[in-house]
Biotite code that builds the C-alpha atoms (Angstrom):
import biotite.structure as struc

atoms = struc.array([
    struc.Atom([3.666, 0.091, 16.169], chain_id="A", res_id=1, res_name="UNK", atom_name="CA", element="C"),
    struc.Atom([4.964, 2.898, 13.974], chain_id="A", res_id=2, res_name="UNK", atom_name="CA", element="C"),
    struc.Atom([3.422, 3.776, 10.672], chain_id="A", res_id=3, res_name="UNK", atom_name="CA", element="C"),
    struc.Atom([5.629, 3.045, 7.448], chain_id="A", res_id=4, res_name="UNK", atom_name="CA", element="C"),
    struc.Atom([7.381, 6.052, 5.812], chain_id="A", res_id=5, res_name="UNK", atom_name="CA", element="C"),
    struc.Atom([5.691, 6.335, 2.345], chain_id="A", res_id=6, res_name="UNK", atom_name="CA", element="C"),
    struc.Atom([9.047, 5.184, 0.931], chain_id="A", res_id=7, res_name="UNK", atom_name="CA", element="C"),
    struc.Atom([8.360, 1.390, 2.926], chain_id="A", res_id=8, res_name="UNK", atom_name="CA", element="C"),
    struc.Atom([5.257, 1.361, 1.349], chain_id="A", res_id=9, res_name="UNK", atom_name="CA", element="C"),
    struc.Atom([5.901, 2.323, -2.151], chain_id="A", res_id=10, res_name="UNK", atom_name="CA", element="C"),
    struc.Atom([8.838, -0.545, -1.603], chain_id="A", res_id=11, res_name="UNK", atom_name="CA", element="C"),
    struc.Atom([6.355, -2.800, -0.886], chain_id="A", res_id=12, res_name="UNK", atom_name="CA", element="C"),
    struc.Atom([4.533, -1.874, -3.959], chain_id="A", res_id=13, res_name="UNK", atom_name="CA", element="C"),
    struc.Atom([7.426, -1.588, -6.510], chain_id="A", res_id=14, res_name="UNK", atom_name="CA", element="C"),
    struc.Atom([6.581, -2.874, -10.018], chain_id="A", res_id=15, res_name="UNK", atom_name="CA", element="C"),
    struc.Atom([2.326, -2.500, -9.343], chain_id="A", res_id=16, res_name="UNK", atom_name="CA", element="C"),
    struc.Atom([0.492, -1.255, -12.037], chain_id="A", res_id=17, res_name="UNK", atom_name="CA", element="C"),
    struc.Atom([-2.007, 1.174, -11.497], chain_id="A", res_id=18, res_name="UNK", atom_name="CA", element="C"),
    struc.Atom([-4.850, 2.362, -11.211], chain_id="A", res_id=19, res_name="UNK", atom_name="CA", element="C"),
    struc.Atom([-5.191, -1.279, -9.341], chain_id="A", res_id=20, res_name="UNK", atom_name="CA", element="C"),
    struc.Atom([-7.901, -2.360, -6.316], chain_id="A", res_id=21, res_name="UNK", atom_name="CA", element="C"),
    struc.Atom([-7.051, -1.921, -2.473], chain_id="A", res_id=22, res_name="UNK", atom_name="CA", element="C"),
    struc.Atom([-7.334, -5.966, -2.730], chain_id="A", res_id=23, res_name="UNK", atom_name="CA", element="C"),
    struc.Atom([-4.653, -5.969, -5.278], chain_id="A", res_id=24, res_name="UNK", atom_name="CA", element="C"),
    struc.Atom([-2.086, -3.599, -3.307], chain_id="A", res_id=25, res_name="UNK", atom_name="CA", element="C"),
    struc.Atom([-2.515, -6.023, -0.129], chain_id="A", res_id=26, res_name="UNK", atom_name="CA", element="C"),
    struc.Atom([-1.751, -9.009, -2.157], chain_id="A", res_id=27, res_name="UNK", atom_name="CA", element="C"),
    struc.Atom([1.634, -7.755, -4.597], chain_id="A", res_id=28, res_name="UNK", atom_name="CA", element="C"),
    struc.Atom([2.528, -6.159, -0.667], chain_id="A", res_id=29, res_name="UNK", atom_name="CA", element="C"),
    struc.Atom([2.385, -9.830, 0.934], chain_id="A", res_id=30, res_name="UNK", atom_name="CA", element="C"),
    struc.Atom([4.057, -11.498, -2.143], chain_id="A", res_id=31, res_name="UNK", atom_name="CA", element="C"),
    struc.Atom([7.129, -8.806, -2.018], chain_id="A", res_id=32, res_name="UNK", atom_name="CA", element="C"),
    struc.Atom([7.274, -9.356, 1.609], chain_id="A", res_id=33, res_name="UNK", atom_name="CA", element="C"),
    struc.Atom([6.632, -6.258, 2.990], chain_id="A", res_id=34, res_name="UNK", atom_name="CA", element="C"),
    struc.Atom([6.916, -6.249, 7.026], chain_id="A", res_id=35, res_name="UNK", atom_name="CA", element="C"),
    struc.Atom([3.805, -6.072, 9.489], chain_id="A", res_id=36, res_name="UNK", atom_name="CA", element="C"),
    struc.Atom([3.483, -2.328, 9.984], chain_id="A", res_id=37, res_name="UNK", atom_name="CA", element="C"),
    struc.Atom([3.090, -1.703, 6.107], chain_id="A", res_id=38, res_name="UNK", atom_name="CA", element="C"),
    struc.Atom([0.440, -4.673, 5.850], chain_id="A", res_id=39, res_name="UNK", atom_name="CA", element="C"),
    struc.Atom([-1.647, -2.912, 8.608], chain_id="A", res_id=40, res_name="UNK", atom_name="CA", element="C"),
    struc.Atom([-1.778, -0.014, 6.953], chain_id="A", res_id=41, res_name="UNK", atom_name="CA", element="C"),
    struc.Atom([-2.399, -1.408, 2.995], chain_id="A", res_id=42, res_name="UNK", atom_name="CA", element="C"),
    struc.Atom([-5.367, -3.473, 4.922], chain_id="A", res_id=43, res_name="UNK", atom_name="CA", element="C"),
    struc.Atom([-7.006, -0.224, 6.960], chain_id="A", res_id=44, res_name="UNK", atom_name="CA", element="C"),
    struc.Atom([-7.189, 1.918, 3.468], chain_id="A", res_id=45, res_name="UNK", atom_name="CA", element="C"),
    struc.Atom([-10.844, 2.360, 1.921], chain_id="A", res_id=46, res_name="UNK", atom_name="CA", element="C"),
    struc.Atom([-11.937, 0.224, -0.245], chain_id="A", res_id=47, res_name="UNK", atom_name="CA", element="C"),
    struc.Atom([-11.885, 1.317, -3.610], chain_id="A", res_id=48, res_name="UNK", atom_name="CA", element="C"),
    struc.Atom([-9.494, 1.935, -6.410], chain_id="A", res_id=49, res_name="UNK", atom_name="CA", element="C"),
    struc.Atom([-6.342, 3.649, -6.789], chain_id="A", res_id=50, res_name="UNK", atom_name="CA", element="C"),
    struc.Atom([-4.889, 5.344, -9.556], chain_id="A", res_id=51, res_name="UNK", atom_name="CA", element="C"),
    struc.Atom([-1.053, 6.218, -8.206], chain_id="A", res_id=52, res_name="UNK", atom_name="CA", element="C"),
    struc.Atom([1.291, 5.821, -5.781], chain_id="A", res_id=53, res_name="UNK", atom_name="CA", element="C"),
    struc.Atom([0.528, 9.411, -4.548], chain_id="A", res_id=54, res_name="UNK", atom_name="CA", element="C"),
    struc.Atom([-2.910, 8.126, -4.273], chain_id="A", res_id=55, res_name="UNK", atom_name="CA", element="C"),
    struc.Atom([-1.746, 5.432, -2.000], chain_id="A", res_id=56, res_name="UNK", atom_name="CA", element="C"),
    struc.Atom([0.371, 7.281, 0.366], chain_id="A", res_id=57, res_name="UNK", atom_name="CA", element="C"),
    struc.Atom([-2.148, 10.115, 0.687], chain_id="A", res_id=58, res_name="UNK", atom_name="CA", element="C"),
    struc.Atom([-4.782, 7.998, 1.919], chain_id="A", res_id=59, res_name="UNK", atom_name="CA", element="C"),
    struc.Atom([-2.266, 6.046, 4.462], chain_id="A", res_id=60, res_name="UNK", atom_name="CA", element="C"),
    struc.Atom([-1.285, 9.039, 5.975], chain_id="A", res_id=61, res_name="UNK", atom_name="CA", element="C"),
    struc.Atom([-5.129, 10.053, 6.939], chain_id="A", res_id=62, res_name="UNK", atom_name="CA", element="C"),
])
């Protein structure tokens, strides 16, 4: 499986107010539907909080 673009996972994350819990991004990304390969990825970040989208897509590209 490919990783998401940051783009597919900022879609996935549209309208998400930050700074807001790894447990938070994985649920608003499963309620706006956001496909398989951006799920894996919200679920293998760290746990712990973020405070941007840049935040976000840093630590998925690690």
């Amino acid at each position: 499986m490919t990783d998401p673009s940051p783009i597919d996972i900022q879609k996935a994350l549209g309208g998400i107010d930050y700074p807001v819990s790894k447990e938070n991004l994985v649920k608003h990304a499963e309620g706006s539907g956001a496909d398989s390969s951006v799920m894996e990825t919200l679920n293998n970040l760290p746990d712990r909080q973020y405070d941007s989208p840049t935040d976000v897509n840093k630590e998925a590209s690690k």
